[in-house]
C-alpha positions, 0 to 999 in steps of 0.5 A: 471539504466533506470528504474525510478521506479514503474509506477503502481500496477494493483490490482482486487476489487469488489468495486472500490469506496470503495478501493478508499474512504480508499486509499483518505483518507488514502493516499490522493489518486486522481482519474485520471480516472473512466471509462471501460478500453477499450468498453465493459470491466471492470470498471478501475479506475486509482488511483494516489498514488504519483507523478508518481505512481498509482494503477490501480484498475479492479472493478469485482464484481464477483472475489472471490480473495479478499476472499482467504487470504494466508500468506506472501510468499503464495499469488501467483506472487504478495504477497504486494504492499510497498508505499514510504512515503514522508518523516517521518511526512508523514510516521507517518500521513499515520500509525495514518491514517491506526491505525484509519482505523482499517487496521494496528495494528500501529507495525513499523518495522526495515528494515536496512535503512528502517522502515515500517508499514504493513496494509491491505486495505478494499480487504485483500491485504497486502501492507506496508509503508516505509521511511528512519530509522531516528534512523539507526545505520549503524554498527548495522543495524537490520532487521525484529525487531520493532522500539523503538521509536514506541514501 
């Protein structure tokens, strides 16, 4: 394979800081940079959400997209963004962080190998965490069904 992964996710918001206040204290997101991408153009903050990857946020204050919220698979090019968990303990801290913020109704769902949790942040965008299923049957994968052991 010559791709390593996702080096960032591009996202719009009207409010920058307040993306990245919930994505700190959500994820413990950085800020690498805050600043005009390029003279004269719109604020760009660079938000490190793991050890190689990070949001690159455009703070438009008059974008109205955040304000149209469509269901799954209606949401244009880019319908969510999934985070990689750095193992279960961090899976479970990031769900009881985003349950806290009132982002997620906390449901944790059976992917196969995967479990996840679905959340939106404070724009509407519909993002979910994932880590490996520590209950995987490998004769029995389910997909789409919650996890007992979160029920």
């Amino acid at each position: 394979m010559l791709s390593a992964g996702i080096d960032h996710v591009a996202t719009i918001t009207k409010d920058a800081d307040r993306l990245q206040a919930f994505y700190a204290a959500v994820f413990g997101a950085t800020v690498e940079s805050d600043g005009p991408e390029f003279p004269g153009g719109p604020r760009m903050m660079v938000l490190n959400i793991g050890p190689s990857s990070e949001l690159n946020v455009f703070e438009l204050p008059d974008n109205a997209e955040a304000d149209r919220q469509t269901p799954m698979f209606g949401r244009g090019r880019l319908d969510h963004i999934g985070f990689k968990a750095a193992d279960l303990a961090s899976f479970e801290d990031i769900r009881e962080r985003l349950v806290a913020a009132g982002a997620t109704d906390g449901v944790v769902t059976e992917f196969g190998r995967k479990i996840s949790v679905f959340f939106r942040d404070p724009d509407g965008l519909e993002c979910e965490v994932v880590t490996a299923n520590p209950d995987v049957d490998p004769e029995n994968l389910r997909f789409g069904t919650p996890l007992a052991r979160y029920a």
